[in-house]
BALOBA-1460 file (C-alpha; in Angstrom, 3 decimals):
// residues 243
<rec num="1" residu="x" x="135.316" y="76.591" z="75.271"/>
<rec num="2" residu="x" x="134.828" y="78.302" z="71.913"/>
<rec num="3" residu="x" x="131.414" y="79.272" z="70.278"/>
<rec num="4" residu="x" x="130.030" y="76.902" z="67.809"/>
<rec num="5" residu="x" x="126.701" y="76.570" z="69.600"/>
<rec num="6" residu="x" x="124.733" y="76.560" z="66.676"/>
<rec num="7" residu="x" x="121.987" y="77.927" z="68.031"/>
<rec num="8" residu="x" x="120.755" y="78.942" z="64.938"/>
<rec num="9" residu="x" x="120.540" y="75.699" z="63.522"/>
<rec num="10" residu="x" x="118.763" y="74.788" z="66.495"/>
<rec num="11" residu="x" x="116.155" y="77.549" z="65.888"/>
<rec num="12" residu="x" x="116.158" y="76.620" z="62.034"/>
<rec num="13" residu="x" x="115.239" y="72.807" z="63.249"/>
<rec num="14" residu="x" x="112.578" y="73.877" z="65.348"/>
<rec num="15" residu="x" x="110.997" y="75.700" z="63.017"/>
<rec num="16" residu="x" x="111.529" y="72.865" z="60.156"/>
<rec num="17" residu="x" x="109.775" y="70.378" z="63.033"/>
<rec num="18" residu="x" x="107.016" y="72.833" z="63.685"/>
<rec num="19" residu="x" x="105.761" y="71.595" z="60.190"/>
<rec num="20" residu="x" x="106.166" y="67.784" z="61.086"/>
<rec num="21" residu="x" x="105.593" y="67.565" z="65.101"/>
<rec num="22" residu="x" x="104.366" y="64.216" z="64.449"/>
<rec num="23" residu="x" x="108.018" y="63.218" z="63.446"/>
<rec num="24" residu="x" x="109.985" y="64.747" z="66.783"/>
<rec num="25" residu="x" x="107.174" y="63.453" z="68.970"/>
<rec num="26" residu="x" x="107.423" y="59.760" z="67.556"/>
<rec num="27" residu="x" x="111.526" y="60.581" z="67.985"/>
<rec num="28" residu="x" x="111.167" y="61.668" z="71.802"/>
<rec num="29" residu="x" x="108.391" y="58.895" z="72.463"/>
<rec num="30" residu="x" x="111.110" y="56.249" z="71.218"/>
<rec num="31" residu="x" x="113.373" y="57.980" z="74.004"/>
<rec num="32" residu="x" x="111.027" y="57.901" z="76.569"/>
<rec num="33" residu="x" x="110.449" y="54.124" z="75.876"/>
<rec num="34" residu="x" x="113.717" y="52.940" z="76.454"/>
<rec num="35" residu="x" x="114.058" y="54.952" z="79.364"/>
<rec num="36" residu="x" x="111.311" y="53.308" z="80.953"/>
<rec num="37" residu="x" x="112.573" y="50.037" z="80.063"/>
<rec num="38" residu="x" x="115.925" y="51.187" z="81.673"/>
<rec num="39" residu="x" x="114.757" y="52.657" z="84.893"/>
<rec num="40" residu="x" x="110.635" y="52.621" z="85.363"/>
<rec num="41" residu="x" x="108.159" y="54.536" z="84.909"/>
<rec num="42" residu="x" x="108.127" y="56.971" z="87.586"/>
<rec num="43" residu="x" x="110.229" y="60.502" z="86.815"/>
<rec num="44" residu="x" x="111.370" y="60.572" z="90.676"/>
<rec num="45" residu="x" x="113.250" y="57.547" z="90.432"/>
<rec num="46" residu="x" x="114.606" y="57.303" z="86.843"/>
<rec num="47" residu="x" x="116.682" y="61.183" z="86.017"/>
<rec num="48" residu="x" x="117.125" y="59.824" z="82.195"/>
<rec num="49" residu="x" x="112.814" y="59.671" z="82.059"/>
<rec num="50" residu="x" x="112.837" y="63.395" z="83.798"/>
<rec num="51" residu="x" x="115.204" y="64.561" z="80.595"/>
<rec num="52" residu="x" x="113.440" y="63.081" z="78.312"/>
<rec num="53" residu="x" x="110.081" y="64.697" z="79.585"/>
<rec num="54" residu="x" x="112.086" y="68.177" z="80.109"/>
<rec num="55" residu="x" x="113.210" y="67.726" z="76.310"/>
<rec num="56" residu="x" x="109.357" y="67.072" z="75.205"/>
<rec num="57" residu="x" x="108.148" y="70.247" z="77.136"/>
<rec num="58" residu="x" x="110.762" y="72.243" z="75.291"/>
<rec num="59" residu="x" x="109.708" y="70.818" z="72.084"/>
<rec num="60" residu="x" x="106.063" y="71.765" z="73.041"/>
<rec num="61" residu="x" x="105.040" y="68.024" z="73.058"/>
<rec num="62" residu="x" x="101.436" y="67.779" z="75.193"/>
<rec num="63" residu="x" x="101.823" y="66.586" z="78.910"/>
<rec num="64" residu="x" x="98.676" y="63.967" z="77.906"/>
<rec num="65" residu="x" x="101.328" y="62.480" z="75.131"/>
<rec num="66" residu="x" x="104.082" y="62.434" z="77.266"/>
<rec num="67" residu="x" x="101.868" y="60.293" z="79.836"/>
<rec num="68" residu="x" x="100.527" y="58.065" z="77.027"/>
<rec num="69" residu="x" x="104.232" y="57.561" z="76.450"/>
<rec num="70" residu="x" x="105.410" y="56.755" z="79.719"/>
<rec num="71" residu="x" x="101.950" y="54.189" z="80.404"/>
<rec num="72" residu="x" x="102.635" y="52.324" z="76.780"/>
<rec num="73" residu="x" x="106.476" y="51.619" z="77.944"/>
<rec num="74" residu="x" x="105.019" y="50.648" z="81.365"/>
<rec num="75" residu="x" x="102.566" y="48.164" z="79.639"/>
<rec num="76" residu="x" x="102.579" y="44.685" z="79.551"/>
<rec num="77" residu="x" x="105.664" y="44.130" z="77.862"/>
<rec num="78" residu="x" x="104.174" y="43.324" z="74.634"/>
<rec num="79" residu="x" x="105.559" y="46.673" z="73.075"/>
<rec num="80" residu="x" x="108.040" y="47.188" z="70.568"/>
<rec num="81" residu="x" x="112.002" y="46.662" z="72.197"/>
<rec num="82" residu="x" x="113.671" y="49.583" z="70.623"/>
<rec num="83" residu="x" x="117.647" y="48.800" z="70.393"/>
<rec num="84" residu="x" x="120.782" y="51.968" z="70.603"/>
<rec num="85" residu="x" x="122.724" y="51.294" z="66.951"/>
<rec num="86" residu="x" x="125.579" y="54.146" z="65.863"/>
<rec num="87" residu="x" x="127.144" y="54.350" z="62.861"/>
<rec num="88" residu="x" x="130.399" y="56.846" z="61.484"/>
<rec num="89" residu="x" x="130.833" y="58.093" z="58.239"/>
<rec num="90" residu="x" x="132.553" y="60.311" z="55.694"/>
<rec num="91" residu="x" x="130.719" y="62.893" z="53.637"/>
<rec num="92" residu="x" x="132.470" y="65.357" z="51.263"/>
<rec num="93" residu="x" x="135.480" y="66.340" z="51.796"/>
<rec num="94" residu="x" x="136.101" y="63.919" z="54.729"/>
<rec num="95" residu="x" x="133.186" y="65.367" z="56.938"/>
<rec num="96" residu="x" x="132.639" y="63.437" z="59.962"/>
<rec num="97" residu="x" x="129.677" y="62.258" z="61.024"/>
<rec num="98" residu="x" x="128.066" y="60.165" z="63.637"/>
<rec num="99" residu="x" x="124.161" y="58.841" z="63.446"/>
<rec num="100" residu="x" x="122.128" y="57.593" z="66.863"/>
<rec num="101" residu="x" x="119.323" y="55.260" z="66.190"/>
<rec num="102" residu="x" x="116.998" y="53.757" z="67.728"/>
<rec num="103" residu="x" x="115.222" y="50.790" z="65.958"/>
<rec num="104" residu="x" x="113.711" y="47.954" z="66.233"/>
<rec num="105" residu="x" x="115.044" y="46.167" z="62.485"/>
<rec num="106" residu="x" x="118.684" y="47.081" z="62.736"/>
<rec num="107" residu="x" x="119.223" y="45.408" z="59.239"/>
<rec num="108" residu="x" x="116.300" y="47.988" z="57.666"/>
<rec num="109" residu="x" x="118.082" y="50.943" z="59.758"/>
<rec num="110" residu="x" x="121.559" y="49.946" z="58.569"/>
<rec num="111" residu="x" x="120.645" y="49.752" z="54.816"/>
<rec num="112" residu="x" x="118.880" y="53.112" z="54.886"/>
<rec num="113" residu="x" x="121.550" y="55.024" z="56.771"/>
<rec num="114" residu="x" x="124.087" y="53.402" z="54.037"/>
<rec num="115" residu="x" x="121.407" y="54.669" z="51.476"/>
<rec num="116" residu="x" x="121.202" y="58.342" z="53.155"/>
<rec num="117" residu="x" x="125.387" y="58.258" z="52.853"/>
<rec num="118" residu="x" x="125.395" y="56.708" z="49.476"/>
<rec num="119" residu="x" x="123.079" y="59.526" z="47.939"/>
<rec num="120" residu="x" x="125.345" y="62.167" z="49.298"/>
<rec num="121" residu="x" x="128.753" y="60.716" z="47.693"/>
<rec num="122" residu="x" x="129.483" y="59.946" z="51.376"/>
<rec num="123" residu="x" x="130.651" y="56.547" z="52.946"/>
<rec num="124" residu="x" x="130.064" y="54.478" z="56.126"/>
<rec num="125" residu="x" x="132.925" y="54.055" z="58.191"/>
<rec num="126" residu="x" x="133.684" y="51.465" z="61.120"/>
<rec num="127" residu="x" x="133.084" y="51.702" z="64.529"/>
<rec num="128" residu="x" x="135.369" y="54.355" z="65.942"/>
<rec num="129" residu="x" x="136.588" y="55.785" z="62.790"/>
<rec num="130" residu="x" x="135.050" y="59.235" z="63.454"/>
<rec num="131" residu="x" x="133.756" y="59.105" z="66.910"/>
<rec num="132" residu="x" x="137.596" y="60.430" z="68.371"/>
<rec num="133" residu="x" x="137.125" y="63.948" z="66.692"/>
<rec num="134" residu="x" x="134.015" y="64.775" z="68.772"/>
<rec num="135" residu="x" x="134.026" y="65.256" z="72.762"/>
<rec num="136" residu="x" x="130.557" y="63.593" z="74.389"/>
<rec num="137" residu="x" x="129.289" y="66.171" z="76.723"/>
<rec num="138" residu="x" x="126.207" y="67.449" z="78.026"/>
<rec num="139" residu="x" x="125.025" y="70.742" z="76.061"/>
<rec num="140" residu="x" x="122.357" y="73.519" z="77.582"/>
<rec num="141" residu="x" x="121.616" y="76.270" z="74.935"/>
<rec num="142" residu="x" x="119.831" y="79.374" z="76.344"/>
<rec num="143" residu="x" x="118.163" y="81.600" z="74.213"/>
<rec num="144" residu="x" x="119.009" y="85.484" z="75.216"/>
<rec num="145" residu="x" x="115.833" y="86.871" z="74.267"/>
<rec num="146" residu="x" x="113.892" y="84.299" z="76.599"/>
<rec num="147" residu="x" x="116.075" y="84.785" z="79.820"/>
<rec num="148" residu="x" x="117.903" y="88.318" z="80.305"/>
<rec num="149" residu="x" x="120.556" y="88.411" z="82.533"/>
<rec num="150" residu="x" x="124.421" y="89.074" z="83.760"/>
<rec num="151" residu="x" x="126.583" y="86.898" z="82.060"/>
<rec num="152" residu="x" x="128.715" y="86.998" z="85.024"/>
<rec num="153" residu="x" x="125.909" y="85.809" z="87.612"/>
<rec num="154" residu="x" x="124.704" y="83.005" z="84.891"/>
<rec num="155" residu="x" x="128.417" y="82.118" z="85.395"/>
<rec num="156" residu="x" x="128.301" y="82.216" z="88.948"/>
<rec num="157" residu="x" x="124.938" y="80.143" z="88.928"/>
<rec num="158" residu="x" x="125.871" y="77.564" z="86.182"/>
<rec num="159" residu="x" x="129.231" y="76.644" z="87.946"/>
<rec num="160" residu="x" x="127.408" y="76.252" z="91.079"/>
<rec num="161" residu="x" x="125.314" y="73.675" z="89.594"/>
<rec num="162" residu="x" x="127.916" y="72.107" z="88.714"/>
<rec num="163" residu="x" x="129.129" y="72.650" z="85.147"/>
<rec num="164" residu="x" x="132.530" y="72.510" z="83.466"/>
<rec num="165" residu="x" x="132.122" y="75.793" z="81.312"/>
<rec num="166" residu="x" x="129.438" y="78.148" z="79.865"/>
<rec num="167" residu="x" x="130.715" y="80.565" z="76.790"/>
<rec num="168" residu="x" x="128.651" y="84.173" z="75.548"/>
<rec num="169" residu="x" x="127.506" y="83.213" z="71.920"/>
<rec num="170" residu="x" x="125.598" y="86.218" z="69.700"/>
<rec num="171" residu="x" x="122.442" y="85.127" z="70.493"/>
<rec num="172" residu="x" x="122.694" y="82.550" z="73.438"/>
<rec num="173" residu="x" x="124.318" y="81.349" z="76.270"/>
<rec num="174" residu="x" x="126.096" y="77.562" z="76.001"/>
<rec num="175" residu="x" x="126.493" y="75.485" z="79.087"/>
<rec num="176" residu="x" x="128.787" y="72.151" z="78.690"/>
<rec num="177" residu="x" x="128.707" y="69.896" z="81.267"/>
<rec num="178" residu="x" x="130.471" y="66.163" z="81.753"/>
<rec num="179" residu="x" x="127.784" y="63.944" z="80.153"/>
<rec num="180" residu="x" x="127.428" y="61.741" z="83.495"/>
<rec num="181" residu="x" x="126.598" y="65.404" z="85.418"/>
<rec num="182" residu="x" x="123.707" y="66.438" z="82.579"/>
<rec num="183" residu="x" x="120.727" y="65.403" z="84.456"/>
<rec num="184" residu="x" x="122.220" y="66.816" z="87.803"/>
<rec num="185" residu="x" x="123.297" y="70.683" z="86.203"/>
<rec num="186" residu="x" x="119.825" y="70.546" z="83.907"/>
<rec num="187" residu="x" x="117.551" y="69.963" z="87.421"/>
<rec num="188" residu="x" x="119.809" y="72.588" z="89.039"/>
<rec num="189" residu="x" x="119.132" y="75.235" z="86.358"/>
<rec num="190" residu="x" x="115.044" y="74.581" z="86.024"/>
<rec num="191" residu="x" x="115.001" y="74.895" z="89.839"/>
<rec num="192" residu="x" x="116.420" y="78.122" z="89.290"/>
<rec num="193" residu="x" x="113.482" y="78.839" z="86.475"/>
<rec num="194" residu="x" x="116.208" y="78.881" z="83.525"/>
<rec num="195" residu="x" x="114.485" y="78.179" z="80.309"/>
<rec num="196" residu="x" x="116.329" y="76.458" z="78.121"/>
<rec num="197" residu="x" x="115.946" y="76.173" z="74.471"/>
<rec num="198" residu="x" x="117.875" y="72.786" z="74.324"/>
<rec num="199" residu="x" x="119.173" y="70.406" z="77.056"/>
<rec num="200" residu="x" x="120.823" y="67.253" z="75.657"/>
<rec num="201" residu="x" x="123.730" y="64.388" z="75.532"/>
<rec num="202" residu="x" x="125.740" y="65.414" z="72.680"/>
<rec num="203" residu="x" x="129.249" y="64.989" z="70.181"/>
<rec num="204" residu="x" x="130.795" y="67.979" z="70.000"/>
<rec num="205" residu="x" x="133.542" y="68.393" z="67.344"/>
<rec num="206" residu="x" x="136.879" y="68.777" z="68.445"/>
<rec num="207" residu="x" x="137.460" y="70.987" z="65.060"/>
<rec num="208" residu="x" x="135.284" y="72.103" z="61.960"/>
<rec num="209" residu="x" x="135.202" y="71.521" z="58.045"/>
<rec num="210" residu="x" x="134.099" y="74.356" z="56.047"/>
<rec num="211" residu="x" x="132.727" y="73.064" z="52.770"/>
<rec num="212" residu="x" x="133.002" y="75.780" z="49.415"/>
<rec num="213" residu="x" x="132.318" y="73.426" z="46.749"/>
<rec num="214" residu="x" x="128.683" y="73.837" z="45.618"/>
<rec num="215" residu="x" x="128.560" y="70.404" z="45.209"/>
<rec num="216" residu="x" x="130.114" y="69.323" z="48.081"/>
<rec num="217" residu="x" x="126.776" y="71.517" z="50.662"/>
<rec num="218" residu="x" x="124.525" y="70.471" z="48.289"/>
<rec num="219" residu="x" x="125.558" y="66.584" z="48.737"/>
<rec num="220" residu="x" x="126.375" y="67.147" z="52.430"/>
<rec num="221" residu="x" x="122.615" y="68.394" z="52.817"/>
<rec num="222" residu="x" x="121.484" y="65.441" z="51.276"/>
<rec num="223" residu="x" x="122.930" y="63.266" z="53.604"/>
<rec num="224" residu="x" x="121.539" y="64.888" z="56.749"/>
<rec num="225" residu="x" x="118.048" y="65.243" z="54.719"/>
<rec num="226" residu="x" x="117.849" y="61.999" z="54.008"/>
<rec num="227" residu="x" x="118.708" y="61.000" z="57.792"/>
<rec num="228" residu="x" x="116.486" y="63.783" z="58.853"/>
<rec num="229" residu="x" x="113.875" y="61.741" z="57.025"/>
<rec num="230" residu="x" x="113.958" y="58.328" z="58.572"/>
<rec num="231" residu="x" x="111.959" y="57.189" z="61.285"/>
<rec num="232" residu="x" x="114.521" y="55.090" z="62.808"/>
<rec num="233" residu="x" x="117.282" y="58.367" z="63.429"/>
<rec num="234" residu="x" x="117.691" y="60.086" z="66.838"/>
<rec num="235" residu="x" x="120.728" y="62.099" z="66.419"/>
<rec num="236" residu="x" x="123.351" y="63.181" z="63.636"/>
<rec num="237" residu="x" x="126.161" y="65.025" z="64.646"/>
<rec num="238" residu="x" x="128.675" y="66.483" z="62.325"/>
<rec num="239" residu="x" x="131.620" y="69.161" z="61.688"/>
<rec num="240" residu="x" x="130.689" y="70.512" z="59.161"/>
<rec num="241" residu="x" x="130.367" y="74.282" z="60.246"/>
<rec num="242" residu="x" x="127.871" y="76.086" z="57.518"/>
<rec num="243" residu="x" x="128.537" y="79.372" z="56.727"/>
C-alpha cells in the first residue's frame, strides 16, 4: 500500500479543531447517537459505540460528555433522529469528492452542500459518480513520536490483529484494515497499549490530483472550508493530494 497517509493534515485538523472543540464534539456526539440507536447503549455490546468513544478520547473529548452523550441517545426517544445522507462531486479540475452527513433536514443539508460546491466552481454529482475511485477501508494512523518502536515487530503485531497491510510513512505508521475488521484490529491494538492518533472508516483514493492553478487550491479550499463549516458534515474525503 503506498504512503498518502496524510498525517499531516491530520495534525493540521487537530490543531484547526483545538480552536473550535465545540464543533468536533457536537460531530462525534451525532456519531455516538446513532450508534446508540443502532445497537444500545452499553459499549460491551455495541463495537460501533466503543469506536466512537475510542475516537472522542483521541480527540480529547471529556469522559463526563461522552456519558451525557450516550444517556441523551438512551433517553426517551424524544431526541433528534439523525439520518446517514452522501453526496459526490467534482471540484477543479475534476477532483473527486465524497461528503458524509448526518442530519436531521436532509433538504437544508442538501442545499448547503450544493452551496459549499457551488462557491468553489465545483459541481454535485449523482450517486456513484465518484465513489468507484476511492477503496472503503478501515485506517489507523500512529504518530512516531508517541509510540517508538520496530517497524518490523509493529508488522508482526498489526498482522496478528488482523490487518490487511501497514506502510512506514515520514512521520507515522498507517494500518489499513477491511472496513468490516476495524473495530476487531482497533481493540486488538489498544489492548496492546498502541496509541493511535486516528482510528476510523474511511475512502481512500485509488489515485491523486495535484492541483497548480492558483485558482484552482484556492477554490478547492473553499469547498472543503465551507463543508468544514457546516454543522450537518461528518466526513469529506477527496484526491486531491496538496503539495
Amino acid at each position: 500500500m503506498s504512503g498518502h497517509s496524510k498525517f499531516a493534515n491530520i495534525k493540521h485538523k487537530k490543531e484547526k479543531n483545538d480552536a473550535a472543540k465545540g464543533k468536533i464534539f457536537t460531530r462525534i456526539g451525532r456519531e455516538i447517537a446513532v450508534a446508540v440507536k443502532e445497537g444500545g447503549p452499553d459499549p460491551a455490546n455495541n463495537s460501533k459505540l466503543r469506536d466512537c468513544i475510542a475516537k472522542a478520547k483521541s480527540n480529547n473529548m471529556p469522559n463526563d460528555t461522552i456519558d451525557r452523550s450516550i444517556k441523551k441517545a438512551a433517553g426517551d426517544g424524544n431526541d433528534v433522529n439523525y439520518v446517514v445522507a452522501t453526496y459526490e462531486g467534482y471540484g477543479p479540475k475534476g477532483t473527486a469528492i465524497i461528503v458524509e452527513t448526518l442530519t436531521d433536514n436532509k433538504n437544508r443539508t442538501a442545499s448547503n452542500v450544493r452551496n459549499a460546491f457551488t462557491k468553489g466552481q465545483g459541481s454535485i454529482g449523482t450517486q456513484g459518480c465518484v465513489s468507484f475511485m476511492f477503496d472503503k477501508k478501515g485506517q489507523i494512523i500512529i504518530d512516531k513520536e508517541e509510540y517508538e518502536t520496530d517497524f518490523d515487530d509493529l508488522m508482526m503485531i498489526a498482522l496478528d490483529a488482523g490487518a490487511e497491510d501497514i506502510s512506514d510513512e515520514d512521520d507515522s505508521y498507517e494500518i489499513i484494515t477491511d472496513p468490516d475488521e476495524f473495530s476487531t484490529v482497533r481493540e486488538n491494538l489498544e489492548k496492546q497499549g498502541i496509541p493511535m492518533v486516528s482510528a476510523d472508516v474511511t475512502m481512500i483514493p485509488q489515485t491523486y490530483v495535484t492541483l497548480t492553478d492558483e485558482a484552482d487550491i484556492k477554490n478547492m479550499n473553499r469547498i472543503l472550508d465551507f463543508l468544514d463549516d457546516d454543522d450537518d458534515v461528518q466526513n469529506v474525503w477527496h484526491n486531491w493530494e496538496e503539495e
